[in-house]
TORVO-139438 format. One record per residue: residue number from 1; residue in three letters; chain; x, y, z of N, C-alpha, C in turn. Coordinates in nm, 2 decimals. Each point is the difference from the previous one (the first is absolute). Example, Ala and Ser with C-alpha at 12.3 -4.5 7.8 and 13.67 -1.06 7.14 Angstrom:
// TORVO-139438
R   seq   type   mol       nu       nv       nw      cau      cav      caw       cu       cv       cw
R     1    Ala     A     1.32    -0.57     0.78    -0.09     0.12     0.00     0.09     0.12     0.00
R     2    Ser     A    -0.04     0.11    -0.07     0.09     0.11     0.00    -0.08     0.11     0.08
This chain:
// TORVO-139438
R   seq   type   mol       nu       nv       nw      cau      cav      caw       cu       cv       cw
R     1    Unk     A    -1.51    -2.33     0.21     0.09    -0.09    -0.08     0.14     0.06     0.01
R     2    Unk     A     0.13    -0.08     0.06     0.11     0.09     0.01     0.09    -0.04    -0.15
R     3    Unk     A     0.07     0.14     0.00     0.09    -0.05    -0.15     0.05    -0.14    -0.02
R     4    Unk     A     0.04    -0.02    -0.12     0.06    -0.14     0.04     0.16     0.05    -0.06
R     5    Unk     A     0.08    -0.11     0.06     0.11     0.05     0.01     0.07    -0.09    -0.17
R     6    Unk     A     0.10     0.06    -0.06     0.01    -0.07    -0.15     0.17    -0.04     0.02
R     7    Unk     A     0.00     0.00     0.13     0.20    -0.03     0.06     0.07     0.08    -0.09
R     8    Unk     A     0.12    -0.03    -0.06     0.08     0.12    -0.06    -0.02     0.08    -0.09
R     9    Unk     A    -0.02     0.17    -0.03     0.00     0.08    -0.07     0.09     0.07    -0.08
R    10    Unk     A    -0.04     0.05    -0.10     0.12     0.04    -0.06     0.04     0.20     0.04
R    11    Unk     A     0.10    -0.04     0.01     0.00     0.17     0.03    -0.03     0.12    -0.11
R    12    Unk     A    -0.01    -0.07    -0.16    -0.05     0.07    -0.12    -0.04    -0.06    -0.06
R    13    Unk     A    -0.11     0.07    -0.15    -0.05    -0.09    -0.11     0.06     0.05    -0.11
R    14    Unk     A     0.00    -0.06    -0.11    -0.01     0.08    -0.13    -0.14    -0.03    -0.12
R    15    Unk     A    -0.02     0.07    -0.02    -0.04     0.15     0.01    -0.05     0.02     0.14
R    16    Unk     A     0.02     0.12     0.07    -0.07     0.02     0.09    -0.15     0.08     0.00
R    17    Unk     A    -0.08    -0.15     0.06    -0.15     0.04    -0.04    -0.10     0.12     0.15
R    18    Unk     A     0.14     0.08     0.02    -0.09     0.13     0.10     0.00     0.12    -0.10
R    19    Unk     A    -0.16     0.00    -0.06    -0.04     0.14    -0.04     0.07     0.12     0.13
R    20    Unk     A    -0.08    -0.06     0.11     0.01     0.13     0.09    -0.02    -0.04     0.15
R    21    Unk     A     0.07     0.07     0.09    -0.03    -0.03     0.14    -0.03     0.12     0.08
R    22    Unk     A    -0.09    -0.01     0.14    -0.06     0.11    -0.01     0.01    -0.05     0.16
R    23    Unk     A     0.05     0.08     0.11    -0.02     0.02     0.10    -0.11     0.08     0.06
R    24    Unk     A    -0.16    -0.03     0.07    -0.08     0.11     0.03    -0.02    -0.01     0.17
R    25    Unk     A     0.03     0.13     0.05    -0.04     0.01     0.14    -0.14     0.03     0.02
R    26    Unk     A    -0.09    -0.02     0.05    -0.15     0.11     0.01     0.00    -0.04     0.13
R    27    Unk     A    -0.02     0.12     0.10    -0.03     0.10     0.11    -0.09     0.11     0.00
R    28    Unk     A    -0.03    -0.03     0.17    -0.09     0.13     0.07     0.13     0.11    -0.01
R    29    Unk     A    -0.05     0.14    -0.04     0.11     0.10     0.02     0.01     0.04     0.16
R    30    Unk     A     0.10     0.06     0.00     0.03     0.04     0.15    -0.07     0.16     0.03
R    31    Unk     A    -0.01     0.08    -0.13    -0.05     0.12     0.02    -0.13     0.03    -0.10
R    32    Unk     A    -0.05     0.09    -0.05    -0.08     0.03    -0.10     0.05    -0.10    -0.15
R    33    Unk     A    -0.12    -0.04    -0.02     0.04    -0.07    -0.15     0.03     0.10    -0.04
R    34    Unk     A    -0.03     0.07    -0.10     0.01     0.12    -0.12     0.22     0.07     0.07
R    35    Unk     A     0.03    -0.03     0.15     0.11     0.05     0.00     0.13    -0.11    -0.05
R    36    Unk     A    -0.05    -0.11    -0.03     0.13    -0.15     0.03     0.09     0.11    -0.19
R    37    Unk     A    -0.07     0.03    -0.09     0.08     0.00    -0.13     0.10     0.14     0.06
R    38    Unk     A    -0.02     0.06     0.07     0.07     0.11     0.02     0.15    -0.05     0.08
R    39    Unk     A    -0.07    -0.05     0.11     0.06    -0.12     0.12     0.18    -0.03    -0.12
R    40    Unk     A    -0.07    -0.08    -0.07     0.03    -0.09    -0.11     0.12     0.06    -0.10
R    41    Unk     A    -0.08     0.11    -0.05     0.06     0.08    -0.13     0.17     0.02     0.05
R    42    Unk     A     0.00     0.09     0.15     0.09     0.05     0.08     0.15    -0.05     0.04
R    43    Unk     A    -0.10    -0.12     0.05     0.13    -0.13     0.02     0.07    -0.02    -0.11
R    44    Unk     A    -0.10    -0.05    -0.14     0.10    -0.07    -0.11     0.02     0.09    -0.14
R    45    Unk     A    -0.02     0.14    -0.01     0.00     0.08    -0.10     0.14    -0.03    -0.02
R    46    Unk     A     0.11    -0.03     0.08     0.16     0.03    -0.04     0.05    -0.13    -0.06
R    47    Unk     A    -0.07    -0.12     0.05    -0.01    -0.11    -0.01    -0.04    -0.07    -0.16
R    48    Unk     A    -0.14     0.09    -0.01    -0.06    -0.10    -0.11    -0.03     0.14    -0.09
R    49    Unk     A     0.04     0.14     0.00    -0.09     0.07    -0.09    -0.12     0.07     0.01
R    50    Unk     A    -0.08     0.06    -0.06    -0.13     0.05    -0.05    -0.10    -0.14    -0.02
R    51    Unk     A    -0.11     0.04     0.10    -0.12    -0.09    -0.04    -0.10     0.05    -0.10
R    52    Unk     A    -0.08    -0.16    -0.07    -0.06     0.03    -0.08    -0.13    -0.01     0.03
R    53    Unk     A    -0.14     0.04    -0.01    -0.14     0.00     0.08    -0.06    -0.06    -0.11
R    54    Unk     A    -0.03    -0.13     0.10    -0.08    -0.09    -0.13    -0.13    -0.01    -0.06
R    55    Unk     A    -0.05    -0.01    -0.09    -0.16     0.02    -0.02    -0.07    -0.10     0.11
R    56    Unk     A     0.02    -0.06     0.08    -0.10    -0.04     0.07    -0.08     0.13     0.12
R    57    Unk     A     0.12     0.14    -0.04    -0.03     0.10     0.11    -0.13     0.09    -0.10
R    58    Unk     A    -0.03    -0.06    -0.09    -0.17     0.08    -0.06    -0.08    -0.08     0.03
R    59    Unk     A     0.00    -0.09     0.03    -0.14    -0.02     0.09    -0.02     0.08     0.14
R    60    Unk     A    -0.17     0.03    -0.04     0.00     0.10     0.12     0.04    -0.03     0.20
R    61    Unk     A     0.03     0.05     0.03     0.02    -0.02     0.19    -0.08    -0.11     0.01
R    62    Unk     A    -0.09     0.03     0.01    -0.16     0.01     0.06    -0.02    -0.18    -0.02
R    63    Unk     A     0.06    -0.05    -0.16    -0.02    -0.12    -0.07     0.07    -0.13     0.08
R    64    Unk     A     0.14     0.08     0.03     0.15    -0.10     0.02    -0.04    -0.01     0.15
R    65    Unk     A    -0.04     0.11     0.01    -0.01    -0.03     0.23    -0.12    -0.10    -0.02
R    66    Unk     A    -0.10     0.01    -0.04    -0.14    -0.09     0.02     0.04    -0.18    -0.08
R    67    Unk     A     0.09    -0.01    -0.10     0.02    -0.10    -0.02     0.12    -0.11     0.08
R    68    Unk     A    -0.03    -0.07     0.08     0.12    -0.08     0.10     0.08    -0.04    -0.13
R    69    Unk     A    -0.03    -0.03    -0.12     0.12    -0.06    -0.04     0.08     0.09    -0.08
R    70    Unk     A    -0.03     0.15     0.01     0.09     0.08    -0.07     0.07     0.08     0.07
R    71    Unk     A    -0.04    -0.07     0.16     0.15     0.11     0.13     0.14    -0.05     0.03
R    72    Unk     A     0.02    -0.11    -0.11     0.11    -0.04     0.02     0.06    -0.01    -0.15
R    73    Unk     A    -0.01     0.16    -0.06     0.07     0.01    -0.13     0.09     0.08     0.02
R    74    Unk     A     0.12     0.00    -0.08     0.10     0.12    -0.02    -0.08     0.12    -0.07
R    75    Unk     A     0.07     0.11     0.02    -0.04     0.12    -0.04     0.14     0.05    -0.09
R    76    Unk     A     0.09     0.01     0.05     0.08     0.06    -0.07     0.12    -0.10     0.02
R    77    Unk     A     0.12     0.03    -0.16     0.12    -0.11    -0.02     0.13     0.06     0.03
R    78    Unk     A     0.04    -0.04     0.03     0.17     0.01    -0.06     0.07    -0.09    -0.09
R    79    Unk     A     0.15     0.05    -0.06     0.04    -0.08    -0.05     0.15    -0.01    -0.03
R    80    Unk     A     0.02    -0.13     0.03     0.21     0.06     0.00     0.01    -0.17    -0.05
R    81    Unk     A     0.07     0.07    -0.15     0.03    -0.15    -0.06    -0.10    -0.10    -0.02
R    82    Unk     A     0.07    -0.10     0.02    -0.11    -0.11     0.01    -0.11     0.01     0.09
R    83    Unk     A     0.00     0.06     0.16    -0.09    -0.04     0.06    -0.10     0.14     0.00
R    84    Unk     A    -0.17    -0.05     0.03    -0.08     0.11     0.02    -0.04    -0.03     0.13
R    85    Unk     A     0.00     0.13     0.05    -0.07     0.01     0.14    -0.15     0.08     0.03
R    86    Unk     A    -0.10    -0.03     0.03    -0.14     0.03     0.00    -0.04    -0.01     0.14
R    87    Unk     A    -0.09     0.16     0.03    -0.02    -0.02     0.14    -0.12     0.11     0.00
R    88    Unk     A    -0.08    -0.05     0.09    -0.12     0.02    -0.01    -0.05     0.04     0.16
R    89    Unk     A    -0.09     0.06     0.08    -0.04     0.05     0.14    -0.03    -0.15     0.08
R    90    Unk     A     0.02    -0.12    -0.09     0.00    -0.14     0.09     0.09    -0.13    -0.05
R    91    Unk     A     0.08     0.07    -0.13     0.08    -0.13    -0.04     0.10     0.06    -0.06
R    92    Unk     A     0.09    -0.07    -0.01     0.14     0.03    -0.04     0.04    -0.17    -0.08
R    93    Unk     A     0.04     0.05    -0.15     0.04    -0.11    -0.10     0.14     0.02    -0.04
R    94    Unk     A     0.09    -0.10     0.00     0.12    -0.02    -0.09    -0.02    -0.03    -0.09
R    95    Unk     A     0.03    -0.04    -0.14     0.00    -0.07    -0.08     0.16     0.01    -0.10
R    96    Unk     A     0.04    -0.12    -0.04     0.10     0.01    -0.05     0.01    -0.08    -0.18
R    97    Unk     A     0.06     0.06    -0.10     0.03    -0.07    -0.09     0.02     0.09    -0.13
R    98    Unk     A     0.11    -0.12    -0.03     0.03    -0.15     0.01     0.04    -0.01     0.15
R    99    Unk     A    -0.01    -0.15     0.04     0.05    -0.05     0.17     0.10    -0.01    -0.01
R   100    Unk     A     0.11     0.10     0.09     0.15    -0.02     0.00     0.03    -0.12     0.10
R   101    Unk     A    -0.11    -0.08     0.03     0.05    -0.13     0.13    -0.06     0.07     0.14
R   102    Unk     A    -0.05    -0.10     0.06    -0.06     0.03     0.14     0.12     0.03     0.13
R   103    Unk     A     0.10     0.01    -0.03     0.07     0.08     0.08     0.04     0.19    -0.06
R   104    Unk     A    -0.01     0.01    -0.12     0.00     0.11    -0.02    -0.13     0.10    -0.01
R   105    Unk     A    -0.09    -0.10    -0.03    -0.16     0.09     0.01     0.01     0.04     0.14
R   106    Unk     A    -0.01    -0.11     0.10     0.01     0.01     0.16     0.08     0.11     0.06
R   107    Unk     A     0.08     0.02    -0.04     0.17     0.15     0.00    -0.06     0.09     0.00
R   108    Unk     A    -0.09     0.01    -0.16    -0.05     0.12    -0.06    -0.12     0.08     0.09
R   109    Unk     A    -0.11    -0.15     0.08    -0.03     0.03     0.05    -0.03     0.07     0.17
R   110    Unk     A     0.11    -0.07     0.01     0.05     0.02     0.14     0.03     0.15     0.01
R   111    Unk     A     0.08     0.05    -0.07     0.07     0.13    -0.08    -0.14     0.09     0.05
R   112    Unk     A    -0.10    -0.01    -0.03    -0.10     0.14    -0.02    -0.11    -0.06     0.14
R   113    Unk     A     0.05    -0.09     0.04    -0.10    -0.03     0.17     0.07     0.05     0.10
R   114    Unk     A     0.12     0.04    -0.01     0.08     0.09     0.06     0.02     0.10     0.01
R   115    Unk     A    -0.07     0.04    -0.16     0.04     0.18     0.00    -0.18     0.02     0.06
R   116    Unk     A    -0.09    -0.10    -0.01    -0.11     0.03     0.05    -0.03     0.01     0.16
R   117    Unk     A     0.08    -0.11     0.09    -0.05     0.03     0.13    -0.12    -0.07    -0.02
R   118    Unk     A    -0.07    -0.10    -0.04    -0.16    -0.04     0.00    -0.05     0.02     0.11
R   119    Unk     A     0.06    -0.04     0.11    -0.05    -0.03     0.12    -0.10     0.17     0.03
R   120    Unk     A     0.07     0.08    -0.04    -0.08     0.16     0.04    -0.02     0.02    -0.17
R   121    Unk     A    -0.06    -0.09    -0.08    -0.11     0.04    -0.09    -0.12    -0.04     0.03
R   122    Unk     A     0.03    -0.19     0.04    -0.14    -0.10    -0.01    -0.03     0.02     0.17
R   123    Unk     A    -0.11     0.01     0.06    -0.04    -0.05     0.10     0.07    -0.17     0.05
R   124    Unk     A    -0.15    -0.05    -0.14     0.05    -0.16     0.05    -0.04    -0.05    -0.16
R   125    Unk     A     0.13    -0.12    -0.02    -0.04    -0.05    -0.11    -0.14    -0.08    -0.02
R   126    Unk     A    -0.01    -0.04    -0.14    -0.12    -0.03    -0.02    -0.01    -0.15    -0.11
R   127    Unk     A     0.13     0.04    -0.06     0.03    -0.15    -0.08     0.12     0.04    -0.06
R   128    Unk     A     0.12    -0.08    -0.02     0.12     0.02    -0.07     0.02    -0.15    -0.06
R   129    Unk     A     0.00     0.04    -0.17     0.04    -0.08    -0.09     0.11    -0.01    -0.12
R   130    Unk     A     0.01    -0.15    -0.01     0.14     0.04    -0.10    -0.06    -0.10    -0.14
R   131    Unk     A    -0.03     0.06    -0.07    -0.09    -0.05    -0.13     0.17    -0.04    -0.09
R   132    Unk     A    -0.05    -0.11    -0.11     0.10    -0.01    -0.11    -0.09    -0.04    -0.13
R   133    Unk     A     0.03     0.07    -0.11    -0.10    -0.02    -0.11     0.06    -0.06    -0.15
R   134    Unk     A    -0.01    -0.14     0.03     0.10    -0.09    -0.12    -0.13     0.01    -0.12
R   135    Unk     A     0.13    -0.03    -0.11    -0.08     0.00    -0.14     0.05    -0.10    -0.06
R   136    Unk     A    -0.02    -0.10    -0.05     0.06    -0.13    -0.11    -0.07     0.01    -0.14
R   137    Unk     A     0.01     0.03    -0.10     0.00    -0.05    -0.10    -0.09    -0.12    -0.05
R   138    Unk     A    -0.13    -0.01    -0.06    -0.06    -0.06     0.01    -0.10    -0.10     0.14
R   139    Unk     A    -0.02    -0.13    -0.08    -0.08    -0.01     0.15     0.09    -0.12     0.03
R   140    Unk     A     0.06     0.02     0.15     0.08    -0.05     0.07    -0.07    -0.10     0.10
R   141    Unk     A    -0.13     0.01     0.04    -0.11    -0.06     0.08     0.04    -0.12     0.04
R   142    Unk     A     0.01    -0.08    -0.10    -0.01    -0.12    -0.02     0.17    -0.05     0.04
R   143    Unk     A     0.08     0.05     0.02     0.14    -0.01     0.01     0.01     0.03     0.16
R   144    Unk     A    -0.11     0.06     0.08     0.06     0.02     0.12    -0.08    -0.11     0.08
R   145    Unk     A     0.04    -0.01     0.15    -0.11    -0.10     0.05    -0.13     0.04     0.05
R   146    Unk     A    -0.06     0.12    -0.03    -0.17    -0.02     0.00    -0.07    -0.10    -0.03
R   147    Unk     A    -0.11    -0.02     0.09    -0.04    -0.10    -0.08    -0.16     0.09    -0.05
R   148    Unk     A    -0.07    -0.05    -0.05    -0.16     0.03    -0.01    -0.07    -0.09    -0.07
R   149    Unk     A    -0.10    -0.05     0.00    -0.08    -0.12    -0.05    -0.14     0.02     0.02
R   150    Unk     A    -0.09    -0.04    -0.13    -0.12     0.02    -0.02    -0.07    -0.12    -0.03
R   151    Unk     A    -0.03    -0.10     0.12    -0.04    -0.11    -0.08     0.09    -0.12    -0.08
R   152    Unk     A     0.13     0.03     0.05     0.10    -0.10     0.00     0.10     0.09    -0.06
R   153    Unk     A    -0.07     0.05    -0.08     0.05     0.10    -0.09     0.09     0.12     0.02
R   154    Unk     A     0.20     0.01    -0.06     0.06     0.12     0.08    -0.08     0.12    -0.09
R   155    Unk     A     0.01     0.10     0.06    -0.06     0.14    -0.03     0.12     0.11    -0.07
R   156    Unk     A     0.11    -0.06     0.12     0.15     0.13    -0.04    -0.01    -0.03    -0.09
R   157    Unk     A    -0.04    -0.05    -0.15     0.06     0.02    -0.13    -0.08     0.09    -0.09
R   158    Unk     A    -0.09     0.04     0.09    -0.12     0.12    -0.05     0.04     0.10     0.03
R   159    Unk     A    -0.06     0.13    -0.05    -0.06     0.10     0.06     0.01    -0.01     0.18
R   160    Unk     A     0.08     0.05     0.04    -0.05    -0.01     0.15     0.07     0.09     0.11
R   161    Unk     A    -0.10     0.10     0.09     0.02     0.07     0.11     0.00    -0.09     0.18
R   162    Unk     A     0.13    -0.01     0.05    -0.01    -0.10     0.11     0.06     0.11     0.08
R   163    Unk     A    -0.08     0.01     0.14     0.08     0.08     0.13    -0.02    -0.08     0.11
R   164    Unk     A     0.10    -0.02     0.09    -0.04    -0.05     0.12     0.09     0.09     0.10
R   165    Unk     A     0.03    -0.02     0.11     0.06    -0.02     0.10     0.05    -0.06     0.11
R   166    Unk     A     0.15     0.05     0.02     0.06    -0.08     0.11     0.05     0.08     0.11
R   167    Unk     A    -0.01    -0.09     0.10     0.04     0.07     0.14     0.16    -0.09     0.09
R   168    Unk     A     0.06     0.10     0.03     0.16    -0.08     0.07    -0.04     0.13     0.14
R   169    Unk     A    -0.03    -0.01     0.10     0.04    -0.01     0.10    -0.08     0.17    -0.01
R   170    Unk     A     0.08     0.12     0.01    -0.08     0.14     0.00     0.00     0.02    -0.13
R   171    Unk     A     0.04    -0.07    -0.13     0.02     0.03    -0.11    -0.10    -0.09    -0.08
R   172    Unk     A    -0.10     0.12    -0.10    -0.08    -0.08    -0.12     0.12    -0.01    -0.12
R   173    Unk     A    -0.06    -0.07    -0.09     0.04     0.01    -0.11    -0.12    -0.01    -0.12
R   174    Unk     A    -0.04     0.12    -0.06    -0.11    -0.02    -0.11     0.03    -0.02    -0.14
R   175    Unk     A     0.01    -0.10    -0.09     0.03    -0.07    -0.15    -0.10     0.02    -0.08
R   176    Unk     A    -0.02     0.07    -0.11    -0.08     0.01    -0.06     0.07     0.01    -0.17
R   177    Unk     A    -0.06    -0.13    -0.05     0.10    -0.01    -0.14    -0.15    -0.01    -0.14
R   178    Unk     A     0.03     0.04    -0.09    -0.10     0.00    -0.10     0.09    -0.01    -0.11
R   179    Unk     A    -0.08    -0.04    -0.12     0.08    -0.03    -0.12    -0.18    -0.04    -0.07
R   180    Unk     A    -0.02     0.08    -0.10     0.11     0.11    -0.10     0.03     0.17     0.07
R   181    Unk     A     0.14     0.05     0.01    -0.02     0.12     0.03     0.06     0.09    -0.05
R   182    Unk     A     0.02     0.13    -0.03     0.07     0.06    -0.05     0.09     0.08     0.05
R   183    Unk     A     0.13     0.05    -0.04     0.10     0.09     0.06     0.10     0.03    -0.08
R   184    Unk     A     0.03     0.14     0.06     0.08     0.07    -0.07     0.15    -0.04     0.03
R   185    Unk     A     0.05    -0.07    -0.07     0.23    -0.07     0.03     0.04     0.06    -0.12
R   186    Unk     A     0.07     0.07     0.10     0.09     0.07    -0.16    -0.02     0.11    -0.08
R   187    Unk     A    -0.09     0.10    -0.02    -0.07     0.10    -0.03    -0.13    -0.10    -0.12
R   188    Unk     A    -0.01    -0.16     0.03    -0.06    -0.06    -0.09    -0.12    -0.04     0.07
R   189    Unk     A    -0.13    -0.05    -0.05    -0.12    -0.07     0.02     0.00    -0.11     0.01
R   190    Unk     A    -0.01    -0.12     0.10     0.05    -0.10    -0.03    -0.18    -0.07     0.11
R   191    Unk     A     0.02    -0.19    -0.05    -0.11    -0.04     0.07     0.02    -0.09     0.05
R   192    Unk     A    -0.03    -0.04     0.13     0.11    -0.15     0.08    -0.09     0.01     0.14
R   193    Unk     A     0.06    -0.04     0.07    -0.06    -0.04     0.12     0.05     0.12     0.11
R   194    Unk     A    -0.09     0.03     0.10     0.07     0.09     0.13    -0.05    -0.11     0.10
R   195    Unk     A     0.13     0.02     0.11     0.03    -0.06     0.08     0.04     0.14     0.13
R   196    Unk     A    -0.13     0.01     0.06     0.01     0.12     0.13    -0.03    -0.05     0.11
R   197    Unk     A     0.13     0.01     0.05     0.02    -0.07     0.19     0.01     0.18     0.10
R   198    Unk     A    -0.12    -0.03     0.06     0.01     0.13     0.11     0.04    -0.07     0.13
R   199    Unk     A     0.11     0.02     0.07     0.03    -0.04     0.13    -0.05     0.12     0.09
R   200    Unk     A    -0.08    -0.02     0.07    -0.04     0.11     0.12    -0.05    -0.04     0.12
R   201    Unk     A     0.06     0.13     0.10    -0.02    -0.02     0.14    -0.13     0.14     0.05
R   202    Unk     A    -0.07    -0.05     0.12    -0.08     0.11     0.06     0.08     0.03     0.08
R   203    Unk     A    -0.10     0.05     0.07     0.14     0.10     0.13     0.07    -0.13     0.12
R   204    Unk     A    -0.07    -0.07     0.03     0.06    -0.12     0.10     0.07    -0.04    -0.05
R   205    Unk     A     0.08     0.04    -0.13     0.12    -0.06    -0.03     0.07     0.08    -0.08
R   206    Unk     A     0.03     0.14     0.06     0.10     0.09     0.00     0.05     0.06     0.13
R   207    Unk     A     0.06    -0.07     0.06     0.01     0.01     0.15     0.18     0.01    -0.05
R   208    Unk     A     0.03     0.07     0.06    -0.06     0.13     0.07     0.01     0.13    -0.16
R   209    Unk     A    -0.10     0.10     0.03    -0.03     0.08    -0.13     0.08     0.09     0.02
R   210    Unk     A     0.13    -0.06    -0.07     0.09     0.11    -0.06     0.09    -0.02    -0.09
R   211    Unk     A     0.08     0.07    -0.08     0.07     0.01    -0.07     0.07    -0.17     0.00
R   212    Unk     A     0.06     0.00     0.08    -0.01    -0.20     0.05    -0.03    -0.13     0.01
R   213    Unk     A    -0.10     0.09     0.04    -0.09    -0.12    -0.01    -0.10    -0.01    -0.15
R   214    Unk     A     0.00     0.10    -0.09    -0.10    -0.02    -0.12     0.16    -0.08    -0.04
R   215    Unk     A     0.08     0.07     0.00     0.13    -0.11    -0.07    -0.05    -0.15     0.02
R   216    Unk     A     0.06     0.02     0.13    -0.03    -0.18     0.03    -0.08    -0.10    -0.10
R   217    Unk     A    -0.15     0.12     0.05    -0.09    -0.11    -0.06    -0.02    -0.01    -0.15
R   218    Unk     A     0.06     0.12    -0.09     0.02    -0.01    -0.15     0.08    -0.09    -0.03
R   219    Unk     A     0.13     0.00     0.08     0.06    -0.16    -0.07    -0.04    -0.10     0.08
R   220    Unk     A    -0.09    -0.05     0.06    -0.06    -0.13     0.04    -0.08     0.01    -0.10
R   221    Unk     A    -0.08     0.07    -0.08    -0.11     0.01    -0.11     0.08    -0.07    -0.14
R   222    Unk     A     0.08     0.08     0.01     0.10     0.00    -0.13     0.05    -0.17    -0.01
R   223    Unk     A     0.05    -0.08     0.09     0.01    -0.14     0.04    -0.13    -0.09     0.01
R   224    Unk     A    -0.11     0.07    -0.03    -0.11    -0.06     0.01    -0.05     0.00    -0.13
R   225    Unk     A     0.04     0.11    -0.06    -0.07    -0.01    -0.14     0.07    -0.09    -0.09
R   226    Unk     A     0.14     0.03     0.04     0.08    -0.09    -0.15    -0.02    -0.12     0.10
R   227    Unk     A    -0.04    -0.07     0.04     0.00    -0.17     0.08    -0.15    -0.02    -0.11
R   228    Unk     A    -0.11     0.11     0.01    -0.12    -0.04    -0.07     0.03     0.03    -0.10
R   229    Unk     A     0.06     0.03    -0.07     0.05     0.06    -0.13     0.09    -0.14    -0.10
R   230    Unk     A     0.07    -0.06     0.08     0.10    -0.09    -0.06    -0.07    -0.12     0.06
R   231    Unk     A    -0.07     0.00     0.08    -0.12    -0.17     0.04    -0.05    -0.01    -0.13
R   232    Unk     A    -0.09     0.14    -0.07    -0.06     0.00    -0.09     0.04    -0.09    -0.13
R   233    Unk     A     0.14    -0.01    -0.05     0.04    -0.04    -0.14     0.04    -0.16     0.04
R   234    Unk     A    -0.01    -0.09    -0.09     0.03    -0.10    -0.03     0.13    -0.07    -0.03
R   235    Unk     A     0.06    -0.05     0.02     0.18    -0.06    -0.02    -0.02     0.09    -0.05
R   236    Unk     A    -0.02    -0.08    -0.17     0.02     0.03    -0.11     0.00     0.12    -0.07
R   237    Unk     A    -0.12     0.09     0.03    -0.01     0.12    -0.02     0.09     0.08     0.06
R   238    Unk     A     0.06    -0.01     0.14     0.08     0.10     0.06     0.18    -0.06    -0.04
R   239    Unk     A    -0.01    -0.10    -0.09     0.11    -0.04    -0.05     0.06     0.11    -0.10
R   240    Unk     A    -0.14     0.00    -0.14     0.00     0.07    -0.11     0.03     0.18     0.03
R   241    Unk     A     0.01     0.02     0.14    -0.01     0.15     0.02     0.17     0.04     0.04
R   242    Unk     A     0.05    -0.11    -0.01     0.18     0.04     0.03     0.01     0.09     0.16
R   243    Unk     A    -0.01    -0.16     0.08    -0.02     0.05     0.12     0.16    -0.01     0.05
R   244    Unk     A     0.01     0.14     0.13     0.13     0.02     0.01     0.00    -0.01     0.16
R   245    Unk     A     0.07    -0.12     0.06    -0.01     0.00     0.14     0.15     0.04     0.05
R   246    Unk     A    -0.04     0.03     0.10     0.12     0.06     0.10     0.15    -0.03     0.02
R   247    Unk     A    -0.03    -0.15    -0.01     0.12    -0.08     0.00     0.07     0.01    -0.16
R   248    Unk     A    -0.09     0.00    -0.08     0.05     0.02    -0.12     0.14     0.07    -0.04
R   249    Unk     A    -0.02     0.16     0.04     0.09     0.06     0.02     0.03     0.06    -0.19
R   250    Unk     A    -0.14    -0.02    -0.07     0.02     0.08    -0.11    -0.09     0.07    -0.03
């Protein structure tokens, strides 16, 4: 199913509903796993600081190698400001927040794929994604255009976990929205809906694998998510959010 397109976007909302955005590379290493954090530390100590070793590193060896879905965790963080960096013997995570805008996350990013060289970390990539993690206030379900129906009957006004997927050309897009959910805005507890769009590519669509080219393809992701991101809302609802387009010029 390819995105659908929602014609003009706004260049901001208010409030802005990104908890968090999180850039993940996962790759074959080019040398010994157990050497990439050393690899790693070297390059960006002047950069980003002292790393922090996360508890995912007590689980024993023995557990994390035998489990496929625990070879693509970070092991250890960094942290400068708003953004954290986590990097692990097969993945490497950005994450940013608050979102200073997808041209300055992208900067920030760019900034430490440089001081890395990936090309002489990763052998070959393995998936690179650019996740965005919105939160609204109550349940919004029913205000966006999902549909769901049980019997004639819509469902969005319930309780409800919905994921699908979309595909545009070498790029997925995975949507996965639930309501009731909880999250932390503001140092406060709050309950509303999440709205999580993962845009990601496999390796046939990081061509060519380098510093470059993962650019490239992060902002074709990045134009992929906010198209499924603003299809999502209704006139009306993306009325009430104080939308600010380009032309505007305020």
């Amino acid at each position: 199913m390819n995105i659908p397109n929602p014609g003009r976007q706004p260049e901001k909302i208010a409030p802005d509903p990104i908890l968090q955005a999180l850039v993940e590379l996962r790759f074959e290493p080019a040398g010994p796993p157990d050497a990439i954090f050393g690899m790693v530390y070297g390059r960006v100590k002047d950069l980003l600081g002292e790393a922090k070793r996360l508890p995912f590193l007590d689980i024993p060896e023995a557990l994390r190698n035998a489990d496929p879905g625990l070879l693509f965790q970070p092991h250890y963080s960094f942290q400068r400001e708003a953004l954290t960096f986590q990097v692990g013997p097969r993945v490497m995570v950005f994450a940013v927040h608050p979102y200073p805008g997808g041209t300055v996350f992208l900067r920030k990013v760019r900034e430490i794929l440089d001081a890395l060289s990936p090309t002489e970390l990763c052998k070959t990539p393995v998936r690179l994604g650019l996740r965005y993690i919105n939160f609204f206030p109550g349940n919004v379900l029913p205000r966006t255009t999902l549909g769901l129906t049980l019997d004639g009957g819509s469902l969005i006004g319930h309780p409800t976990v919905l994921q699908t997927e979309f595909v545009e050309g070498k790029s997925r897009c995975r949507l996965h929205a639930v309501f009731p959910a909880d999250a932390l805005v503001g140092g406060k507890r709050e309950r509303g809906t999440i709205i999580d769009i993962d845009g990601f590519r496999t390796p046939d669509g990081i061509v060519p694998f380098s510093s470059e080219g993962i650019m490239a393809a992060l902002e074709e992701l990045r134009i992929l998510d906010k198209r499924l991101f603003f299809s999502l809302l209704q006139e009306e609802f993306l009325a009430s959010l104080h939308p600010v387009f380009q032309e505007d010029g305020t």
